[in-house]
TIVEX-802558 format. One line per 4 residues: their letters; for each residue x negated, y, z negated of N, C-alpha, C, O. Coordinates in steps of 0.001 Angstrom, whole numbers. Example, Ala and Ser with C-alpha at 12.3 -4.5 7.8 and 13.67 -1.06 7.14 Angstrom:
! residues 2
AS = -13190,-5690,-7800,-12300,-4500,-7800,-13200,-3300,-7800,-14236,-3319,-8465 | -12850,-2250,-7080,-13670,-1060,-7140,-12900,30,-7870,-13409,1138,-8039 .
END
This chain:
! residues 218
XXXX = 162553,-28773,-248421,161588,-28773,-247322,160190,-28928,-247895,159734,-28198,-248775 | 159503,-30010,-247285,158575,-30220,-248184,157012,-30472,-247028,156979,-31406,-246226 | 156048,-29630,-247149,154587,-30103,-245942,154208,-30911,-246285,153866,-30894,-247468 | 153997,-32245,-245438,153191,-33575,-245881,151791,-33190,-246168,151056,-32515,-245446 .
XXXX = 151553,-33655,-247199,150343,-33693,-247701,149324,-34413,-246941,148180,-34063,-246653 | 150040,-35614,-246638,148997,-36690,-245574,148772,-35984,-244209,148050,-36503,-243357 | 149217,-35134,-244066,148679,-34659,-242560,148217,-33406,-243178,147450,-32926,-242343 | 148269,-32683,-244111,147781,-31669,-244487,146434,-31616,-244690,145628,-30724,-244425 .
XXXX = 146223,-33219,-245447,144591,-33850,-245540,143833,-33803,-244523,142785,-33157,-244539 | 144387,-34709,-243133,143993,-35049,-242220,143512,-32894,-241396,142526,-32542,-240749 | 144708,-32070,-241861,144494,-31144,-240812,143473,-30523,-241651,142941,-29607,-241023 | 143052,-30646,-242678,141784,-29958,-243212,140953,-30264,-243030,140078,-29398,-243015 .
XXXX = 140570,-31576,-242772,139599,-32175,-242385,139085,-31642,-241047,137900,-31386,-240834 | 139935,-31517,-240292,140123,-31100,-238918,139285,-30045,-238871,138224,-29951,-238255 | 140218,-28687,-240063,139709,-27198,-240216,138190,-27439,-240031,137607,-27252,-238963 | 137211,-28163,-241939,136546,-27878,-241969,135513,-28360,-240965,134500,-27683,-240787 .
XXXX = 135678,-29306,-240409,134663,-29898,-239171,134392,-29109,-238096,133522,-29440,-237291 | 135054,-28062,-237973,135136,-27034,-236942,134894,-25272,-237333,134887,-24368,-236497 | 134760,-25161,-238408,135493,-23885,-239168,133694,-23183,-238784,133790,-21961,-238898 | 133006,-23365,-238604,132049,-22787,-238385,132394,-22027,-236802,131892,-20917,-236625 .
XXXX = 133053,-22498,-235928,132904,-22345,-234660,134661,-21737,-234579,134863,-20926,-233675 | 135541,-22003,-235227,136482,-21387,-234796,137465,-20234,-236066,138493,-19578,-235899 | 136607,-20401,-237232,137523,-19823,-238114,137546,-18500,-238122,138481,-18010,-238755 | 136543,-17514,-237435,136639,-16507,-236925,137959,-15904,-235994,138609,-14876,-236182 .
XXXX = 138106,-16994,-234869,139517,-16903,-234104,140175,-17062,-234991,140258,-16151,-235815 | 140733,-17994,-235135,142173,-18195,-236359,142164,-17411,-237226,143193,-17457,-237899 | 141235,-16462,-237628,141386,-15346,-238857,141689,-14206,-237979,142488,-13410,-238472 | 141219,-13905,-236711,142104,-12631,-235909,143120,-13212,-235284,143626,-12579,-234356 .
XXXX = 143636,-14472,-235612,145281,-14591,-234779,146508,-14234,-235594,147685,-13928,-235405 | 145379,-14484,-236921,146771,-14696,-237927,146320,-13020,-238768,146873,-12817,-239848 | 145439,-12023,-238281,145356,-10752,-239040,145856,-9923,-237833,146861,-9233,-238009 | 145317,-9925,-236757,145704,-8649,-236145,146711,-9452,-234667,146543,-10181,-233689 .
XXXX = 147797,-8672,-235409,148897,-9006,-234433,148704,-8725,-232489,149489,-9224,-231683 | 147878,-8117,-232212,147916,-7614,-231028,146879,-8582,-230307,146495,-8247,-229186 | 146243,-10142,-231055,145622,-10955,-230466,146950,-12102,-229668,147981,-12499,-230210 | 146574,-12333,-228583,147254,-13196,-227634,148349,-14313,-228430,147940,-15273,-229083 .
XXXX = 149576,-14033,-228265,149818,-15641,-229107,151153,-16104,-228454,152242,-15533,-228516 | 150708,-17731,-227556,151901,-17739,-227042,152683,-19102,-227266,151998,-20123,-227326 | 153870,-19190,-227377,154743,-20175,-228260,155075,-21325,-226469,155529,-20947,-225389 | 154622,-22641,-226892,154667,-23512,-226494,155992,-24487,-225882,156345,-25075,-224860 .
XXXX = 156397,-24226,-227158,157845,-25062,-227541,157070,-26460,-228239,155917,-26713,-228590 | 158524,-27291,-228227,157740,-28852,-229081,157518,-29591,-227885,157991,-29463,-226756 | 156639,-30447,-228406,155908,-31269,-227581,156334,-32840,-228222,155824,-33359,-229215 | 157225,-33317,-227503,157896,-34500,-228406,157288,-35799,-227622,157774,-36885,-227937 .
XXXX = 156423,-35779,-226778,155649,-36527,-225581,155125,-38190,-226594,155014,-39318,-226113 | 154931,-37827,-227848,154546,-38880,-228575,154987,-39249,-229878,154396,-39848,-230777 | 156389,-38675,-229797,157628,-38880,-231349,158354,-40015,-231328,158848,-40538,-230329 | 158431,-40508,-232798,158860,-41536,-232712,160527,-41109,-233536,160644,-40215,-234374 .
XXXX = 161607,-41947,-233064,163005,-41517,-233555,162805,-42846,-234338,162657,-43913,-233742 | 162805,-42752,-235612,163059,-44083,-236547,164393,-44225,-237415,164970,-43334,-238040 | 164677,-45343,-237315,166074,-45476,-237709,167200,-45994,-236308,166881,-46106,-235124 | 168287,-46190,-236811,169713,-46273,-235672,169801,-44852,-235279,169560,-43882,-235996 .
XXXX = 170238,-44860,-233849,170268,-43400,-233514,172148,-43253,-233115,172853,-42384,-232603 | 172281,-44057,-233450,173894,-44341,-233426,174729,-44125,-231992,174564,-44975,-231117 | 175270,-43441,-231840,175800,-43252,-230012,174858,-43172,-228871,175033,-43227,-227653 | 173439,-42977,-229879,172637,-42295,-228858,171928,-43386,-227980,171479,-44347,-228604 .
XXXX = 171767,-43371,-226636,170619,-44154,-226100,169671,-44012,-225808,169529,-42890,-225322 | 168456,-44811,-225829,167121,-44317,-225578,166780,-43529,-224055,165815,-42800,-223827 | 167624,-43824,-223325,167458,-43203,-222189,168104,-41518,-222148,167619,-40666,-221404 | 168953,-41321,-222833,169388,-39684,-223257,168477,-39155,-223621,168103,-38094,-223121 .
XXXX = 167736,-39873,-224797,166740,-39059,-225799,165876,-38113,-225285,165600,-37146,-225995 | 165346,-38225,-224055,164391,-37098,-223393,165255,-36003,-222681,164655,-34970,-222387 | 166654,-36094,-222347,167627,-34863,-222063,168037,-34144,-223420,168565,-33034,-223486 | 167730,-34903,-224413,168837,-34295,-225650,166971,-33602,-226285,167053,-32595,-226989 .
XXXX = 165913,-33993,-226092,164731,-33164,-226445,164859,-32000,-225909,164953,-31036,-226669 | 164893,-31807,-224530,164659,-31084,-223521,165379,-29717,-223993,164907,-28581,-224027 | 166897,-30258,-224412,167782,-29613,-224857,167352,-28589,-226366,167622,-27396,-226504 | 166610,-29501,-227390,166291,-28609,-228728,165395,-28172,-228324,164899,-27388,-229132 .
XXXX = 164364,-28329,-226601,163037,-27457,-226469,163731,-26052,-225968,163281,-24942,-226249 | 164879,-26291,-225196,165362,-24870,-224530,165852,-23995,-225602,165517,-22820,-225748 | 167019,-24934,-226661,167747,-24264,-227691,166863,-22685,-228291,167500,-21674,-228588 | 165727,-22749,-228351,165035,-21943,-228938,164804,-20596,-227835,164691,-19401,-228109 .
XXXX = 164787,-21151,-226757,164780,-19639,-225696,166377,-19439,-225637,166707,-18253,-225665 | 167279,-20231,-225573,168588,-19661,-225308,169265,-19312,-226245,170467,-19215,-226002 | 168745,-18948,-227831,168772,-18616,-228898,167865,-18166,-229492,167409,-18700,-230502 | 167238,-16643,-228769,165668,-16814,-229500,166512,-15631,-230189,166107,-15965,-231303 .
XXXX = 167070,-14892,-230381,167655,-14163,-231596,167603,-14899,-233458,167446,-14354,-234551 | 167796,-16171,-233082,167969,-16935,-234040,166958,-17453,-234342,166765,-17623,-235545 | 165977,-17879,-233419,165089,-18735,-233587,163710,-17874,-232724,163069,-17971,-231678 | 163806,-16783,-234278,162638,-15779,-233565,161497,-16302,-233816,161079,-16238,-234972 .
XXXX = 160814,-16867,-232922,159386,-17069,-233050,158462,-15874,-233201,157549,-15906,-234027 | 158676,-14822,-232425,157265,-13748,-232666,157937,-13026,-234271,157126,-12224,-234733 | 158803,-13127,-234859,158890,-12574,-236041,158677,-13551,-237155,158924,-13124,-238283 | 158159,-15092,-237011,157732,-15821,-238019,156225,-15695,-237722,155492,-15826,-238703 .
XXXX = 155589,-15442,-236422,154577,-15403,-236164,153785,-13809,-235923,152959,-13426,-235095 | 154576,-13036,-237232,154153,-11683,-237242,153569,-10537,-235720,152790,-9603,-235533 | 154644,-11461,-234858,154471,-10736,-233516,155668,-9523,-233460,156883,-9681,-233585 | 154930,-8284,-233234,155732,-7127,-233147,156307,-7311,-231864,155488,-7712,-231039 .
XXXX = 157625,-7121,-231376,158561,-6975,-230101,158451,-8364,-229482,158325,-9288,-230286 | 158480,-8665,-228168,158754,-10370,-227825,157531,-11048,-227814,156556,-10311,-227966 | 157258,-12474,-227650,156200,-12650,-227710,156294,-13971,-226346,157244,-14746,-226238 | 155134,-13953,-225467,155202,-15276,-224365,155833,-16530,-224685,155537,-17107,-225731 .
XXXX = 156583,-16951,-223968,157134,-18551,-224282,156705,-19009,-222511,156986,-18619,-221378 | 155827,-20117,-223196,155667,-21099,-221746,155679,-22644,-222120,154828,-23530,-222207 | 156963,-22548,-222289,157569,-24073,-222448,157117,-24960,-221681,156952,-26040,-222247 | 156783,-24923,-220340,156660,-25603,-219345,155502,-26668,-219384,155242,-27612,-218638 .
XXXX = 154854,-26143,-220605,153486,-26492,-220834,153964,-27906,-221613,153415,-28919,-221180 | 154684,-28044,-222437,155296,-29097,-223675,156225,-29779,-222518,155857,-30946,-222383 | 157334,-29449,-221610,158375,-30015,-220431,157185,-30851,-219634,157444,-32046,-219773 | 156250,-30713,-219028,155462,-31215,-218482,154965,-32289,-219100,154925,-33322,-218433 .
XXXX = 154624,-32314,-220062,154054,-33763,-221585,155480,-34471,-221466,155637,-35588,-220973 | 156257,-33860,-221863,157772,-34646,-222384,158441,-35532,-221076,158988,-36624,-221227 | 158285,-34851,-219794,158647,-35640,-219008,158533,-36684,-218617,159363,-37299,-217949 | 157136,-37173,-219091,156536,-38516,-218795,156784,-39472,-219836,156401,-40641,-219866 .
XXXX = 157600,-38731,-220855,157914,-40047,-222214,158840,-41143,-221451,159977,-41019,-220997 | 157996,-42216,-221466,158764,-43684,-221839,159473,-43698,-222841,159026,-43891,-223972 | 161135,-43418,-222467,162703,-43805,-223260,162517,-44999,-223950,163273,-45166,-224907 | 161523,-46065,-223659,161701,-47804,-224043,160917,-47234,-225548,161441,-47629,-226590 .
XXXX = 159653,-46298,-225664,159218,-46105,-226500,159300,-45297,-228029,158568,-45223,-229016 | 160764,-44686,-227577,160997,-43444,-228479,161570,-44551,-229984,160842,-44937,-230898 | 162505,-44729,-229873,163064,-45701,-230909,162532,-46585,-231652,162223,-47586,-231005 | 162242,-46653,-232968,161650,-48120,-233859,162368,-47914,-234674,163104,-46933,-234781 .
XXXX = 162248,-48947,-235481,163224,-49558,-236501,161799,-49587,-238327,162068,-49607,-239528 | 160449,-49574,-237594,159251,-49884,-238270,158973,-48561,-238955,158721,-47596,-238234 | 158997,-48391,-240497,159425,-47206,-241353,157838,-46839,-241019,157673,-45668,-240677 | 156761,-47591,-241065,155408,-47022,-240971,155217,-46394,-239577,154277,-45610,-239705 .
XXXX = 155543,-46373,-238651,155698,-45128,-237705,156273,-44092,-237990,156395,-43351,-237014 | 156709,-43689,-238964,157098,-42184,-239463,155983,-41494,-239138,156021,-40559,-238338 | 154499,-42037,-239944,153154,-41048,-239904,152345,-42268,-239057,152244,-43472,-239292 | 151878,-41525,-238102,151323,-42163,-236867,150336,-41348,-236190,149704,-41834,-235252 .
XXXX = 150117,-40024,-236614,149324,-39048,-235793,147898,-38877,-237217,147822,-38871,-238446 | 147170,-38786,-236238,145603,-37671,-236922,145483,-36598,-236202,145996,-36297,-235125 | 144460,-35812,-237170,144123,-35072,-236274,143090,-35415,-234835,142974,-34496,-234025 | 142602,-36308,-234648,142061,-36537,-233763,143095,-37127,-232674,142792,-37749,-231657 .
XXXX = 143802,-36941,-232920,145610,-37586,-232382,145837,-36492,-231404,145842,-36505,-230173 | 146068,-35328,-232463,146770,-34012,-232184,145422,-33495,-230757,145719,-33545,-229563 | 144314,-33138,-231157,143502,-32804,-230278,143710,-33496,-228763,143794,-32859,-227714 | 143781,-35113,-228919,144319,-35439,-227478,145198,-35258,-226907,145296,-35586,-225725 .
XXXX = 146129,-34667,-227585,147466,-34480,-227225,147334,-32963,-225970,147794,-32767,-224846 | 146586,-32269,-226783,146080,-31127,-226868,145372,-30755,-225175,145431,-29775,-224432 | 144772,-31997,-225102,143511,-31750,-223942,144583,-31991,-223246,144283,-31318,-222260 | 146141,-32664,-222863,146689,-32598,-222144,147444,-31302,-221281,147798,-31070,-220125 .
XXXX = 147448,-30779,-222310,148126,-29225,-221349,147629,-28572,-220580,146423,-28327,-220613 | 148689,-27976,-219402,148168,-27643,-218420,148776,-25844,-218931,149926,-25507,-219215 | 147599,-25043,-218895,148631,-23223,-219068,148586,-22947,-217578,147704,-23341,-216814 | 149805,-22109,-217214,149876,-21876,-216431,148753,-20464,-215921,148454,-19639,-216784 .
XXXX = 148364,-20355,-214897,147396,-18957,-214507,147710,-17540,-215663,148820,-17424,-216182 | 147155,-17049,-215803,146904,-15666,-216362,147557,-15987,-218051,148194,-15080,-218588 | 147332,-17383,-218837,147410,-17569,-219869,146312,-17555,-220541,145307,-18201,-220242 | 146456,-16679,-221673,144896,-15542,-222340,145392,-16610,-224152,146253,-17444,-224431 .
XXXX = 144545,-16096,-224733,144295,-15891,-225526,145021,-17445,-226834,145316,-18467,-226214 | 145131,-17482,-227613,145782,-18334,-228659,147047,-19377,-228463,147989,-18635,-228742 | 147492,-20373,-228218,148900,-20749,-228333,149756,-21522,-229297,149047,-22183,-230056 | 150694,-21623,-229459,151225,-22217,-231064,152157,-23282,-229981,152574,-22939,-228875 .
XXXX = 152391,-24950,-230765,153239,-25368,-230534,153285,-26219,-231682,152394,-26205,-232532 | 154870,-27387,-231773,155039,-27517,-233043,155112,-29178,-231921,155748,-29443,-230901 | 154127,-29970,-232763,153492,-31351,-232031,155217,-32245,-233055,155292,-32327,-234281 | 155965,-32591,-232371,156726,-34018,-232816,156261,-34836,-233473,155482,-35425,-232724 .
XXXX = 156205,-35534,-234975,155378,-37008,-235085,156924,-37617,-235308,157151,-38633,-234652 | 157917,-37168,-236076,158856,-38073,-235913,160071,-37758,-236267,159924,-36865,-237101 | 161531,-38023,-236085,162587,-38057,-236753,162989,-38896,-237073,163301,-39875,-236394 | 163101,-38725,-238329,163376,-39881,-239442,165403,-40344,-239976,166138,-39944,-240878 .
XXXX = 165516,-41007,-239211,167250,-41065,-239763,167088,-41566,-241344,167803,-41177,-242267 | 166160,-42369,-241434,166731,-42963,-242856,165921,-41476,-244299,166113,-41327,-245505 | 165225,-40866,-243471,165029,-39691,-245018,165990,-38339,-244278,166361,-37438,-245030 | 166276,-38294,-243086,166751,-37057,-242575,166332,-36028,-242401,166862,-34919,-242330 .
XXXX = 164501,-36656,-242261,163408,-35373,-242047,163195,-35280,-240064,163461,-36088,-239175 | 162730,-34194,-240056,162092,-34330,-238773,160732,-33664,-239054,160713,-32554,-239587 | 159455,-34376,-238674,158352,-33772,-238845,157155,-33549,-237713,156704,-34433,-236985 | 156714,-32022,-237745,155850,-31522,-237054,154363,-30944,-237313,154026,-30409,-238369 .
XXXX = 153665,-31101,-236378,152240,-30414,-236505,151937,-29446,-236053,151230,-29379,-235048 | 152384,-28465,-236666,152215,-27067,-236602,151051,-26773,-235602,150170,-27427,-236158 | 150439,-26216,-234473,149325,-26687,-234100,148847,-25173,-233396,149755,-24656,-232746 | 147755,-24517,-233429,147206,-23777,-232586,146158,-23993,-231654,145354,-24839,-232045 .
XXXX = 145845,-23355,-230231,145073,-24232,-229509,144730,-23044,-228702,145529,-22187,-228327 | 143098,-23089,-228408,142963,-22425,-227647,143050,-22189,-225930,142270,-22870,-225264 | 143676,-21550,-225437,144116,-21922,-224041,143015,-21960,-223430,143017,-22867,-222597 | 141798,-21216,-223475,140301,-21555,-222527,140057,-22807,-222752,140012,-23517,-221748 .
XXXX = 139861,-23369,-223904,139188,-24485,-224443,140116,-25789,-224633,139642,-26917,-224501 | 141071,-25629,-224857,141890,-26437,-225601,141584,-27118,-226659,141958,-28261,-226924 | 140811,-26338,-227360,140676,-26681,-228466,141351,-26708,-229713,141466,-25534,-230067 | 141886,-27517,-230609,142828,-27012,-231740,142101,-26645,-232889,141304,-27262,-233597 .
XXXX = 142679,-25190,-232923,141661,-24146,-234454,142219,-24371,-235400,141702,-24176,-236500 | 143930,-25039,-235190,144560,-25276,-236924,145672,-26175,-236332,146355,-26132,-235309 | 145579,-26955,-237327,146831,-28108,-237246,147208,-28694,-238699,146545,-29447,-239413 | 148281,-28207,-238886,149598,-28449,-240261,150394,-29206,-240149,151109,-29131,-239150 .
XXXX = 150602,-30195,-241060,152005,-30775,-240992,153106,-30232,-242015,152954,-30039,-243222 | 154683,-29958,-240949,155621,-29783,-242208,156662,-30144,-241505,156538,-30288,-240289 | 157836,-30350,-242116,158742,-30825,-241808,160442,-30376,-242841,160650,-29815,-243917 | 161036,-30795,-242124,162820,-29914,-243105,163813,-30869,-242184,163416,-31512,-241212 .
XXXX = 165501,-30837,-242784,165878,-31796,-242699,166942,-31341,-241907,167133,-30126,-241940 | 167768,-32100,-241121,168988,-32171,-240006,169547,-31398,-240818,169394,-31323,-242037 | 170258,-30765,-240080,171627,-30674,-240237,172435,-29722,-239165,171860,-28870,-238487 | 173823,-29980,-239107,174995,-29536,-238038,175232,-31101,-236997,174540,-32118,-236949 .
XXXX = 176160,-30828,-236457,177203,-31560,-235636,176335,-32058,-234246,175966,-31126,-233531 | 176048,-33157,-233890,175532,-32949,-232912,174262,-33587,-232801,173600,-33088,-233711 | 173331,-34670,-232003,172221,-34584,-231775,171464,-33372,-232013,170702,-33058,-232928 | 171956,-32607,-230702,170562,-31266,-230503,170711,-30358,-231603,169818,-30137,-232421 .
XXXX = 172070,-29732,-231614,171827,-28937,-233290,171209,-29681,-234268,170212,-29157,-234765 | 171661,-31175,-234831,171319,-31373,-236046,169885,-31708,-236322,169361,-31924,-237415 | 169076,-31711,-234521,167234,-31926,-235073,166802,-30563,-234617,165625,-30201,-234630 | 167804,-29828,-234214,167076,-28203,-233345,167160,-27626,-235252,166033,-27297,-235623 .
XXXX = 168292,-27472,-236437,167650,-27247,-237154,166725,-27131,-238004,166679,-26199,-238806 | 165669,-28286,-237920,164494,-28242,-238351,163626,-27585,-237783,162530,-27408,-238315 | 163914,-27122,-236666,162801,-25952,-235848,163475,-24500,-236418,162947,-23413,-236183 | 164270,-24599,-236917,164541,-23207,-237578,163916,-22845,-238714,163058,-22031,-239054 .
XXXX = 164707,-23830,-239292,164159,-23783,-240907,162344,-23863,-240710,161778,-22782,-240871 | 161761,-24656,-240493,160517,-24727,-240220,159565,-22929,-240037,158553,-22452,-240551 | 160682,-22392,-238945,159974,-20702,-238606,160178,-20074,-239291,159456,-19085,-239169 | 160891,-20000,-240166,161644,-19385,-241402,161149,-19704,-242368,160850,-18618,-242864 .
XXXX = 160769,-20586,-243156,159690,-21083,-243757,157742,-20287,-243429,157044,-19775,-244305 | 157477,-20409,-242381,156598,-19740,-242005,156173,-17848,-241956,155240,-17152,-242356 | 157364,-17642,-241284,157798,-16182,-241982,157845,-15993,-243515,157203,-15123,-244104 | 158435,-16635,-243940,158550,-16572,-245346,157320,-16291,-246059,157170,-15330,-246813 .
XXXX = 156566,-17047,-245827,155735,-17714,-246914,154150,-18523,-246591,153129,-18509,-247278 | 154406,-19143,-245387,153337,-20192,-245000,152362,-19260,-243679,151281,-19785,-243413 | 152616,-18313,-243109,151998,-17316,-242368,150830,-16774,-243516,149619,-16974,-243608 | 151496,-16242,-244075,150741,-15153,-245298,149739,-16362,-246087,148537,-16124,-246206 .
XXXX = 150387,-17813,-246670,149402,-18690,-246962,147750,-18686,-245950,146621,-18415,-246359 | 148138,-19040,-244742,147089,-19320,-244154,146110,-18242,-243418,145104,-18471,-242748 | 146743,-16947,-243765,146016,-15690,-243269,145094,-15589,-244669,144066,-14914,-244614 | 145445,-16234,-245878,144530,-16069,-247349,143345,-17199,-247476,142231,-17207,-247998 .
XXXX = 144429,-18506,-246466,142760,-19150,-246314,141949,-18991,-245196,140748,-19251,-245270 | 142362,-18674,-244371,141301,-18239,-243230,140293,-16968,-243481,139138,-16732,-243128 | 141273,-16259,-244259,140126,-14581,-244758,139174,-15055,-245720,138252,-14245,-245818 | 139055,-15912,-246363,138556,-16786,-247374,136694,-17061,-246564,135529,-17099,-246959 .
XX = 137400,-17182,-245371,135853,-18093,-244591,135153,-17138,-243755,134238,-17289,-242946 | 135922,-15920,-244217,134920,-14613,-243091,133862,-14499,-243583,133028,-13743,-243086 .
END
């Protein structure tokens, strides 16, 4: 499992152009657990599936998303988000916010065969993506979602932009790229495991990274 560097560039760039005005927030989202933080789901509204998708047709592809966006609430034992995201007991899921983006994907558009659409997003990408969400009423404080740029059949990556956003503003305070690879039986299992591995990864290791660079800029 490996974080692209090329979007890692791009999301620093991002940081420092902003870090005067938001690195304060992002240093109390990621220190004191009891700040607002609510999990999105993926937002696959602008992913590209590269490669043969083999049985699959482009017109499924937005039921079989829909499917690895739910997998994570109908398995959140497994796919604990507030315990990669150092949230004590449950933490908000308002999917509806990412279902709403995803619904409007053009099926004609998901599929290429063109290896340079793998990396297709900036951060100035991610931010528009961003101004699209709608939170529903009495949504406070921070939200995390993991932005789609692509699944890759021919490396067997699927890769995301880690993304935080503020729900007043919609502004994005941090945006990461990382990505981990299929696996299990199945469309939805074999790209829903990269949203595992990915939180697990973060728990691990990449939480605690970015709570050392954000304390860095207090």
């Amino acid at each position: 499992m490996k974080t692209s560097l090329t979007t890692i560039t791009v999301a620093l760039a991002l940081l420092l152009s902003s870090f005067s005005s938001f690195a304060q927030s992002m240093a109390d989202v990621l220190t004191k657990p009891d700040v607002p933080l609510t999990w999105l789901g993926l937002d696959f509204s602008e992913a590209k599936y590269v490669g043969d998708p083999g049985t699959v047709a482009p017109e499924e592809m937005k039921d079989l998303f829909t499917k690895i966006n739910t997998v994570v609430l109908q398995e959140a034992d497994k796919y604990d988000v507030a315990k990669a995201f150092k949230r004590s007991g449950s933490m908000p899921y308002k999917i509806e916010v990412t279902e709403a983006v995803n619904e409007k994907i053009d099926a004609g558009q998901i599929i290429t065969a063109n290896l340079s659409e793998q990396q297709h997003f900036s951060a100035a990408k991610i931010q528009s993506m961003a101004n699209k969400y709608r939170f529903p009423a009495g949504t406070s404080g921070v939200a995390v979602v993991f932005i789609v740029e692509n699944i890759s059949k021919p490396t067997e990556k699927e890769s995301f932009w880690v993304t935080f956003v503020d729900t007043s503003s919609k502004k994005v305070l941090f945006t990461t790229g990382m990505s981990a690879s299929g696996g299990g039986f199945g469309f939805r299992n074999h790209w829903a495991r990269p949203v595992y591995d990915v939180l697990k990864e973060i728990k691990s290791s990449q939480y605690d990274k970015w709570k050392k660079q954000f304390a860095k800029g207090k």
